[in-house]
C-alpha positions as CSV (number, residue, x, y, z in Angstrom):
1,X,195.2,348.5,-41.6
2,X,192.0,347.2,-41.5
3,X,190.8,344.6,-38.8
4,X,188.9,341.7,-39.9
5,X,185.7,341.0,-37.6
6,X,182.9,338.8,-37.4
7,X,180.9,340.6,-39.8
8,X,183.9,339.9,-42.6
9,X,185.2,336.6,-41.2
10,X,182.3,334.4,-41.7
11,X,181.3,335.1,-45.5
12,X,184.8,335.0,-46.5
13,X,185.4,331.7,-44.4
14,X,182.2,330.2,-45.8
15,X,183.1,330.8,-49.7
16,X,186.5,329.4,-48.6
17,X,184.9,326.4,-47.2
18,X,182.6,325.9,-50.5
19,X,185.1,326.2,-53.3
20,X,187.7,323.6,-51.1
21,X,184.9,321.1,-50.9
22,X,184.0,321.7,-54.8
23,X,187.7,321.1,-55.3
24,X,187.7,318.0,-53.6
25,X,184.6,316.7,-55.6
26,X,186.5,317.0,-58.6
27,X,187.7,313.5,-58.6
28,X,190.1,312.1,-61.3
29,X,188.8,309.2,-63.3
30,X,190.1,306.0,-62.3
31,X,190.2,306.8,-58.9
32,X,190.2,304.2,-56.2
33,X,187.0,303.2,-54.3
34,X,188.6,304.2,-51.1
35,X,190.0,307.5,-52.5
36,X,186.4,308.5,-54.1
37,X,184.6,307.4,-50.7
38,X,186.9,309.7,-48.8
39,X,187.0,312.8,-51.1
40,X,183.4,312.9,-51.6
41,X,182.4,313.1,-47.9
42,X,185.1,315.6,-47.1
43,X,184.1,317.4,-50.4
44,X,180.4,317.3,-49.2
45,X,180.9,318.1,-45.8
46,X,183.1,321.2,-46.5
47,X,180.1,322.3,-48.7
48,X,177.1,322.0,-46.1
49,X,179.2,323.6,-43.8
50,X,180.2,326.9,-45.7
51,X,176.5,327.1,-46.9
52,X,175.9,326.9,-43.0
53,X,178.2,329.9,-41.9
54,X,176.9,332.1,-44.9
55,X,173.5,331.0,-43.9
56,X,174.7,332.5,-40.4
57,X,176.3,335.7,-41.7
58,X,173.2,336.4,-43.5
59,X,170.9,336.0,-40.5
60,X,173.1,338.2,-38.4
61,X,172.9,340.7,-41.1
């Protein structure tokens, strides 16, 4: 079985991280103000920080 390490952890993380905060951008119409507020930094923030770990596993490479 093969053992995940650093090397395969932090790309797979970081494409995990993007697509969960592009999911939470997608924001039904009709939404509450609150609701939109809330999903869009938690969508945004998820974003910066996967582009940050791939932006770290492609240094390390």
């Amino acid at each position: 079985m093969p053992r995940l390490t650093l090397k395969h952890l932090l790309p797979l993380t970081g494409a995990a991280l993007i697509l969960w905060g592009y999911r939470q951008l997608s924001i039904p119409p009709g939404s509450g103000y609150d609701q939109v507020l809330s999903q869009v930094k938690s969508g945004v923030l998820l974003v910066v920080l996967g582009g940050a770990l791939l932006m770290v596993w492609l240094a390390k490479r």
